[in-house]
C-alpha positions as CSV (number, residue, x, y, z in Angstrom):
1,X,0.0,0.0,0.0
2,X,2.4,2.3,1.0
3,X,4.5,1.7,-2.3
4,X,1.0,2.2,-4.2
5,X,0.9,6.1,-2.8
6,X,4.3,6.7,-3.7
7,X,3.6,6.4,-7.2
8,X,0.4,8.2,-7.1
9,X,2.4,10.8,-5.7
10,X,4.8,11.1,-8.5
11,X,2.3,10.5,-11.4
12,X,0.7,14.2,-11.2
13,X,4.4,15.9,-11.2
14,X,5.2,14.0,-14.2
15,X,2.4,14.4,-15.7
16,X,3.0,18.4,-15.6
17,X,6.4,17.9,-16.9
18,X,6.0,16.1,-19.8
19,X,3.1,18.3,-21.3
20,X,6.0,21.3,-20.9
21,X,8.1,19.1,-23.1
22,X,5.9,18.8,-25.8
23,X,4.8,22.5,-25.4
24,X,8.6,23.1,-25.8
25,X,9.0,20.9,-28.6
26,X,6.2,22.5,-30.6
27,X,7.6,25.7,-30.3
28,X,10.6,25.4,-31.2
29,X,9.4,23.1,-34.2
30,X,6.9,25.7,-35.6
31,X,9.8,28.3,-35.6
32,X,11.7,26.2,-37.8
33,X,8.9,25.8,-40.0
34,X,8.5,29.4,-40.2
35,X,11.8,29.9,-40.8
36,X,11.9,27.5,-43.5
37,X,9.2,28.9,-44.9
38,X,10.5,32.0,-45.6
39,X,13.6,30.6,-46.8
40,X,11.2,28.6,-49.3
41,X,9.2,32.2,-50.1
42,X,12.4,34.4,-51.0
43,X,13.4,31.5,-53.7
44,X,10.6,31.4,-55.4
45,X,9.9,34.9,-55.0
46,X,12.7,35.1,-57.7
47,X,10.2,33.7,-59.8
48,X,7.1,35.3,-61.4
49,X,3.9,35.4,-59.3
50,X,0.8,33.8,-60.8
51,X,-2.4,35.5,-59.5
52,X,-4.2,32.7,-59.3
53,X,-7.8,34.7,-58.3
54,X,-7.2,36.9,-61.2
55,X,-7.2,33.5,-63.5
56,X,-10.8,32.4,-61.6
57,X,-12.1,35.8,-61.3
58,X,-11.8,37.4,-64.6
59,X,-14.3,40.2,-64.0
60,X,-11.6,41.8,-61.3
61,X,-9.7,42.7,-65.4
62,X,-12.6,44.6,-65.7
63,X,-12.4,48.1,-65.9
64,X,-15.1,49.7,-63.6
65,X,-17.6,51.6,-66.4
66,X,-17.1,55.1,-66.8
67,X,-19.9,57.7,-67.5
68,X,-19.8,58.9,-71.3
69,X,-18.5,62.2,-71.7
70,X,-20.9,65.1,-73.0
71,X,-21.8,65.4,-76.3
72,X,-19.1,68.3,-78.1
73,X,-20.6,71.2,-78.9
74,X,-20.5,71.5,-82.9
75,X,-17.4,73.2,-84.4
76,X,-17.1,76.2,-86.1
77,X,-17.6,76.1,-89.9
78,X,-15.5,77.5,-92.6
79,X,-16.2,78.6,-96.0
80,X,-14.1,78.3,-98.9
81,X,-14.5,81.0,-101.4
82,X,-13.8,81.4,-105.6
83,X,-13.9,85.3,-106.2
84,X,-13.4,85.1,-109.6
85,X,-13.0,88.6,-112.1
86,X,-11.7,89.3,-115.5
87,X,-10.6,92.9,-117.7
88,X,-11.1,95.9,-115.5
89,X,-12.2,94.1,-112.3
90,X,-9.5,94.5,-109.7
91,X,-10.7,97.2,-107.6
92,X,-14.0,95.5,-108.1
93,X,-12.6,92.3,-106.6
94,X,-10.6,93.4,-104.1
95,X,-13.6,95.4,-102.7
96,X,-15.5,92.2,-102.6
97,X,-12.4,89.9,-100.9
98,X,-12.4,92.6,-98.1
99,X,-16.6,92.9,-97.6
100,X,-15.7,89.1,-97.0
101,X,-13.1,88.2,-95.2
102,X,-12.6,86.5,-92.0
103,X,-9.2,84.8,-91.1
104,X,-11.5,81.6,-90.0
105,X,-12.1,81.2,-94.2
106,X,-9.9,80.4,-97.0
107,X,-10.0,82.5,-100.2
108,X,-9.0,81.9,-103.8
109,X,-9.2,84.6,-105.9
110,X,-8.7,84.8,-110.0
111,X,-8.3,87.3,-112.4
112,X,-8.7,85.7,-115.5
113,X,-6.4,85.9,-119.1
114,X,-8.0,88.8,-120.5
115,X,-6.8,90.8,-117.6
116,X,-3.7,92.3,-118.7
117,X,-1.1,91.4,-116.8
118,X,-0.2,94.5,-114.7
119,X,-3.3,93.7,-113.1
120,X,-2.4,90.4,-111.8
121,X,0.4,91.8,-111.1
122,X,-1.4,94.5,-108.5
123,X,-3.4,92.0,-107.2
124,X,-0.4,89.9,-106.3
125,X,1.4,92.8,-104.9
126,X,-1.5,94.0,-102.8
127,X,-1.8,90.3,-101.5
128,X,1.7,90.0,-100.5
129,X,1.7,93.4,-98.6
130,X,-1.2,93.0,-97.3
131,X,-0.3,92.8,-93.1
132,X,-3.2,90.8,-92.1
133,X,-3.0,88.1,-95.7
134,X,0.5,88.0,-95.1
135,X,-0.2,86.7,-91.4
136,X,-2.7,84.8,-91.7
137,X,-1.9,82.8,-94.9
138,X,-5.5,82.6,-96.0
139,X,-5.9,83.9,-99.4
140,X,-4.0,82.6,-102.5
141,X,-3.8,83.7,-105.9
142,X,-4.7,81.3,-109.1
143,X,-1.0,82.7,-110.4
144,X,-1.6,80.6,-113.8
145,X,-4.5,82.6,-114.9
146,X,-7.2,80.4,-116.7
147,X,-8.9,81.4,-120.1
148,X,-12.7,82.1,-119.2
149,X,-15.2,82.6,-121.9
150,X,-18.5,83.5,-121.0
151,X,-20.9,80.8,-121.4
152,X,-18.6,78.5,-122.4
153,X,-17.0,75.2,-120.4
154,X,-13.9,77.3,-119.4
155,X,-15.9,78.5,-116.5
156,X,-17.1,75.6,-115.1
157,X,-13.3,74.2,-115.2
158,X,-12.2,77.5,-113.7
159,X,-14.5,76.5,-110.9
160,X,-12.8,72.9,-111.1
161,X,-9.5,74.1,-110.6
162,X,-9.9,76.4,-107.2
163,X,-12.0,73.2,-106.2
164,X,-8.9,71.2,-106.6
165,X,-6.6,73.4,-105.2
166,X,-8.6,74.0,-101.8
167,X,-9.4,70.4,-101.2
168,X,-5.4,69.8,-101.6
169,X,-3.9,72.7,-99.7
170,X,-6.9,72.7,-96.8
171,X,-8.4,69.9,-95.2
172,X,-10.8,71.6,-92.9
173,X,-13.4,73.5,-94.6
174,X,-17.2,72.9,-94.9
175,X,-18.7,74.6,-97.6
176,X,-17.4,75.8,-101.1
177,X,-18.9,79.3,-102.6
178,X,-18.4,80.6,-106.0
179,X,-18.4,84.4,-107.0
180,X,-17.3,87.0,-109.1
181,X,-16.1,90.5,-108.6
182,X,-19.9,92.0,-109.1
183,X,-21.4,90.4,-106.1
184,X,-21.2,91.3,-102.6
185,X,-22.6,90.3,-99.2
186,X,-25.6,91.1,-97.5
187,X,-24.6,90.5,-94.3
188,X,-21.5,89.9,-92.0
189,X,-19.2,86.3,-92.5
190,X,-20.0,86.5,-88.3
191,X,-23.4,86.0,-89.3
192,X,-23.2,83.5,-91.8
193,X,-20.6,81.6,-89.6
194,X,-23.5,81.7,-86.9
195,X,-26.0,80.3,-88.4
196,X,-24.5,77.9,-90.7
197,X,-23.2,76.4,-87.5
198,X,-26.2,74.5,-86.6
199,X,-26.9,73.3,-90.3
200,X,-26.1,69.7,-91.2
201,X,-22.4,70.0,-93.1
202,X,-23.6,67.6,-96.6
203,X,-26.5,70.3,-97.2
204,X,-25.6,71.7,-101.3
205,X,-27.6,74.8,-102.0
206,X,-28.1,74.4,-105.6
207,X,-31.0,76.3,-107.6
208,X,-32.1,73.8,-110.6
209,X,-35.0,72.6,-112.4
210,X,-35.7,70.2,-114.4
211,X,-37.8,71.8,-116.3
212,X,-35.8,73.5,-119.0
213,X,-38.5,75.2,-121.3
214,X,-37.2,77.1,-124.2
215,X,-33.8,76.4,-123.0
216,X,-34.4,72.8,-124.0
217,X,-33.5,74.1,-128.4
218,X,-31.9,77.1,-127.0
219,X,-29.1,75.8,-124.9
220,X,-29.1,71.7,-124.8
221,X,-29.1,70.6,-128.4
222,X,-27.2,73.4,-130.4
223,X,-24.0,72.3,-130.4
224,X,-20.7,74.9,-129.4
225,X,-17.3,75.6,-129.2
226,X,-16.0,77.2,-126.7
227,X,-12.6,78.9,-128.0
228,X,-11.2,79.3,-124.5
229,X,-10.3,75.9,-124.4
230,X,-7.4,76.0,-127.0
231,X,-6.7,79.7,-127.7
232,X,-4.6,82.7,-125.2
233,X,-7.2,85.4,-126.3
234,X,-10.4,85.3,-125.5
235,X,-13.2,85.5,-128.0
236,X,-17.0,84.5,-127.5
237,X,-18.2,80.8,-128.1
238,X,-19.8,79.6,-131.7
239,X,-21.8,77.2,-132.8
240,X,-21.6,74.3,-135.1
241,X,-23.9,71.7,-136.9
242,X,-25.8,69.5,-136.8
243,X,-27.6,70.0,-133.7
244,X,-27.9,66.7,-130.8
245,X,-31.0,64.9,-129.3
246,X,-31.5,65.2,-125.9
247,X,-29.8,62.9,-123.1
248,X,-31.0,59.5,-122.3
249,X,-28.4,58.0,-120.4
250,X,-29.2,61.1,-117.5
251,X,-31.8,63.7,-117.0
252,X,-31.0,67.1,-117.2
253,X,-31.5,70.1,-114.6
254,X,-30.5,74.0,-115.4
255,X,-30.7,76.7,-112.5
256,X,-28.3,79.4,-111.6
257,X,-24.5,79.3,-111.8
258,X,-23.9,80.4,-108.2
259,X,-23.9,77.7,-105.9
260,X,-22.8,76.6,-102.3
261,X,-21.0,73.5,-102.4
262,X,-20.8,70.9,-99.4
263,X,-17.0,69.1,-99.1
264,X,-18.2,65.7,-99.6
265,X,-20.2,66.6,-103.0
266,X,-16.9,68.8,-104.1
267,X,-14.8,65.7,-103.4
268,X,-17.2,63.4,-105.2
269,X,-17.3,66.1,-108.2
270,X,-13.4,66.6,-108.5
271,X,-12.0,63.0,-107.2
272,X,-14.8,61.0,-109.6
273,X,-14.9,57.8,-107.7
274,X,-18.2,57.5,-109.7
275,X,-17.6,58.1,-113.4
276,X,-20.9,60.2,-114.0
277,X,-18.7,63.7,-113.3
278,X,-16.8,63.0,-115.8
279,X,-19.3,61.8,-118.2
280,X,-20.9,65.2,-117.5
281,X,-17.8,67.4,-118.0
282,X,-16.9,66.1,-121.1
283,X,-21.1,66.7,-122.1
284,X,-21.3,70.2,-121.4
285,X,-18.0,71.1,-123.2
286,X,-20.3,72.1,-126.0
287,X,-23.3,72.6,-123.9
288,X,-24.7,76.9,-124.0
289,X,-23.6,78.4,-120.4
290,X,-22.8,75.4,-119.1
291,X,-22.3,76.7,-115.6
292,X,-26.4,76.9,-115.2
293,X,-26.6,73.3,-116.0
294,X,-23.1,71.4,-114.8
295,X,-23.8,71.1,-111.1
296,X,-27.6,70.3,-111.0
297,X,-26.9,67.9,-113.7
298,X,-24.6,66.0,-111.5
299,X,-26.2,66.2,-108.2
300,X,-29.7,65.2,-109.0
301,X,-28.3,62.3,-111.1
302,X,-26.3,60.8,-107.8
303,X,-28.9,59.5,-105.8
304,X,-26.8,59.9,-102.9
305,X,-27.1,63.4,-103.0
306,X,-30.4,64.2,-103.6
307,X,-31.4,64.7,-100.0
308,X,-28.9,66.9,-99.3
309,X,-30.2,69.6,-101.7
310,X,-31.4,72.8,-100.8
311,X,-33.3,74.4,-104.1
312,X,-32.0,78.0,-103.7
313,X,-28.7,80.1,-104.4
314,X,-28.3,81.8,-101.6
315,X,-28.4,85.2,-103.7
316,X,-30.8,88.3,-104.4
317,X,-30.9,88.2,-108.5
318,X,-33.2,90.9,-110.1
319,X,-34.6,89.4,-113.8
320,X,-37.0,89.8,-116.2
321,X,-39.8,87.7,-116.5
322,X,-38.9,85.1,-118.8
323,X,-35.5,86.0,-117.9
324,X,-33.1,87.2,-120.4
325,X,-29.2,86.2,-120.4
326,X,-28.3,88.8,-118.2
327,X,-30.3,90.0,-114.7
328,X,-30.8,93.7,-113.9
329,X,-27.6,95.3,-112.3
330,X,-28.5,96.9,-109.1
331,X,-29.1,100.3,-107.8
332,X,-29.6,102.3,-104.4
333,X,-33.8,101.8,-105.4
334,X,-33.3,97.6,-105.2
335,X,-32.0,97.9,-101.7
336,X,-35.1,97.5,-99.4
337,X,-35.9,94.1,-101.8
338,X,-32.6,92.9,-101.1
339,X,-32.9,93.2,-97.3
340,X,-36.0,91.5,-97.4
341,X,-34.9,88.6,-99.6
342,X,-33.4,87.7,-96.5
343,X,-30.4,86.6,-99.3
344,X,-26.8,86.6,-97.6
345,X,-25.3,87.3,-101.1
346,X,-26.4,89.9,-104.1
347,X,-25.5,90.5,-107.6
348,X,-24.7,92.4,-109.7
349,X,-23.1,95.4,-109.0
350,X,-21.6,98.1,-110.8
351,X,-18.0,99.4,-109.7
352,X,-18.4,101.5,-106.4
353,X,-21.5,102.3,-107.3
354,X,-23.4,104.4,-104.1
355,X,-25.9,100.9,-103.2
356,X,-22.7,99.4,-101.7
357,X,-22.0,102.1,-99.7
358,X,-25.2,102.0,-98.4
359,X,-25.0,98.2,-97.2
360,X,-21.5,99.0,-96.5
361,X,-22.9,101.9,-94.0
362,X,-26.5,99.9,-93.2
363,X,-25.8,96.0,-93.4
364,X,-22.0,95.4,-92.6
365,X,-20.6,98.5,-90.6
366,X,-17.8,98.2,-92.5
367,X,-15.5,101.9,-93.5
368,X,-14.7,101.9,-97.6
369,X,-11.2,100.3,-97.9
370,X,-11.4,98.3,-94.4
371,X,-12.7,94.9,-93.4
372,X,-16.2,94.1,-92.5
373,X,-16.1,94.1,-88.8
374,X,-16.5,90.7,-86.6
375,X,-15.7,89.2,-83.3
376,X,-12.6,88.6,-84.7
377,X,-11.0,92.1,-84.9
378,X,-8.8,93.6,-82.6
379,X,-6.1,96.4,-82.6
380,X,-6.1,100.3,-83.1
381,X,-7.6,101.1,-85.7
382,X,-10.3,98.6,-85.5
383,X,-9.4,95.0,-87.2
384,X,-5.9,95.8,-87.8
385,X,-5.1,92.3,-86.2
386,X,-6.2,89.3,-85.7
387,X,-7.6,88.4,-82.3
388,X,-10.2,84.9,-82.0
389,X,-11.3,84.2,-84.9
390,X,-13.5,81.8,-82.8
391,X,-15.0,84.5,-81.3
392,X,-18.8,85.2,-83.3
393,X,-20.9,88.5,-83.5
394,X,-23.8,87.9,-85.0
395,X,-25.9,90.4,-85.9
396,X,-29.6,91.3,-87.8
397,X,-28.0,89.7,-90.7
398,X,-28.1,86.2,-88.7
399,X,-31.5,86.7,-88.3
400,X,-32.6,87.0,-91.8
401,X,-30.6,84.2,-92.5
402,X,-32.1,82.1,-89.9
403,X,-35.6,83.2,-91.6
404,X,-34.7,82.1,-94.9
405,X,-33.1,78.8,-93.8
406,X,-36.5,78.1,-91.9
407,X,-38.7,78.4,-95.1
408,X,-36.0,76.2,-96.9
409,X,-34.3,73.9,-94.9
410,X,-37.2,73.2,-92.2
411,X,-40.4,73.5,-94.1
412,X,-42.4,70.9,-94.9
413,X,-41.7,71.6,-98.7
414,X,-38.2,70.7,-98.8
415,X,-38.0,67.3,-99.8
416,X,-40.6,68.1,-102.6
417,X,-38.2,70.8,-103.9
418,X,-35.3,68.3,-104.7
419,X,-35.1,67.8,-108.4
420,X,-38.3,68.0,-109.6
């Protein structure tokens, strides 16, 4: 019995003691482990990482969705311009270019062959010195003058040619407008620039009709040379026999020869993806004033242009009723029908004759021998340089403008008006 208690007695200390064994054991074997393990981690840390929740989770890739920026406000337009002249038009021209000009547009202007050649010259000259062209770099000069003959082909290929030579020196303009030294503007290019800004960019405002009345035996069978094409001195067009049927491979549209052009139908007019331009070019070669009947021709024989056309000019022309081959040339008495015509161009005009003036003084608050002002003009005296040319004042002009584009562009009418 007694030898029974003693190793009672000693079964509770040893008890104790070997559970602080183990517990010293343990620890000392899970701090090797750890240190092993780190050992382990830095050599393969050498190694790339594989993210093994980004391979399960793809969606973690993802970036988070972003709210879509607001809409940009519509740019700016520009205009590029043909102001076009010939004998005895330079001051006429010159007069015009400055009414016009704002150093947001490009300009081509063209004194043709029959202008002798110390006019060029000038016009050159007055270019070059010119402190505000010469900065800017926004006019040029066709310095090859091009034979025009009234009526005849030469003109539309005039037109051609500052086509080609805008589209390849500027890639950012909207619209194309051709004029000669006897028309002049109605309003400010600060109001044209306003409210062309909201128009869709493919509109072509083209006057036409197919309806070509006596102009059907008078203009698109006879058949005509147009001497401008081969000769250095100009002399009028004639005619020759025997006389042509009309078209059957494309219908046929006359209307006026001023027009405002849309890039994309310029591009598809000069670059002749399609072969139908240049079909029609080589048509009207002996076609009577082929300007009045080129463009329509074209347009309303490309479908995919047809609903981009706006049936108007853009120009107050006074003629007689039927008209003849020339309109009426302006006076001081035609100027309240002008402003109400709501027209942002005119024609024509006789040199310095006292109606510009008056929408010099009245519609464009421009001084003789100065630009028209815009938002555009800084310096002392007024627009002697250039400050934003993104900078707009529109004026009453914009709202006539905005008047006559509503009964155009926004009426119910104007799909009915294309190339009927």
């Amino acid at each position: 019995m007694g030898s029974l208690n003693m190793e009672k007695k000693w079964v509770f200390p040893l008890a104790i003691s070997s559970l602080v064994c183990l517990f010293l054991f343990a620890t000392s074997f899970n701090m090797g482990m750890i240190s092993s393990l780190k050992t382990i981690n830095s050599i393969f840390s050498m190694f790339p990482s594989i993210n093994h929740t980004s391979q399960l989770y793809v969606d973690t890739k993802i970036p988070k969705p972003q709210p879509p920026p607001p809409p940009a406000a519509p740019p700016m337009p520009r205009f590029a311009y043909l102001i076009s002249g010939s004998r005895g038009d330079l001051d006429k021209l010159w007069r015009t270019l400055l009414a016009l000009y704002h150093p947001w547009n490009y300009y081509i202007v063209h004194l043709d062959l029959e202008s002798p050649p110390e006019e060029r010259l000038e016009l050159a000259s007055r270019l070059d010195k010119h402190p505000i062209f010469n900065k800017v770099q926004n006019v040029q000069m066709i310095t090859k003058a091009n034979m025009v003959t009234y009526r005849g082909p030469t003109m539309v290929s005039n037109t051609l040619h500052a086509c080609a030579i805008l589209l390849k020196k500027y890639k950012d303009w909207d619209w194309f407008i051709n004029l000669s030294a006897s028309d002049y503007p109605l309003m400010t290019q600060d109001d044209l620039l306003h409210t062309f800004s909201g128009l869709k960019r493919d509109l072509n405002f083209i006057d036409h009709t197919s309806r070509l009345g006596w102009k059907e035996g008078g203009r698109a069978m006879p058949l005509i040379v147009d001497p401008g094409l081969y000769q250095n001195t100009k002399s009028d067009i004639f005619w020759v026999s025997p006389k042509r049927p009309l078209p059957t491979a494309f219908r046929l549209f006359t209307g006026s020869a001023w027009t405002i052009l849309s890039r994309p139908f310029v591009e598809y007019v000069i670059w002749g993806w399609d072969n139908l331009p240049r079909t029609l070019l080589m048509y009207y070669t002996n076609f009577v004033s082929s300007p009045e009947g080129y463009f329509q021709t074209v347009i309303c024989n490309a479908p995919q242009f047809i609903p981009t056309i706006v049936n108007h000019d853009m120009h107050y022309i006074s003629w007689d009723n039927p008209p003849k081959q020339h309109p009426h040339t302006l006076n001081i008495n035609d100027t309240a029908k002008m402003i109400a015509s709501d027209a942002p161009f005119a024609r024509k005009f006789k040199h310095n004759d006292i109606v510009l003036d008056r929408i010099d003084t009245e519609l464009l608050g421009r001084k003789n021998g100065t630009f028209t002002p815009g938002g555009w003009c800084a310096g002392k005296p007024r627009c002697s340089k250039v400050g934003n040319p993104n900078k707009l004042k529109p004026g009453p002009g914009a709202k006539r403008l905005t008047r006559l584009l509503a009964r155009l562009v926004y009426s119910a009418e104007f799909r009915d008006r294309q190339c009927k």
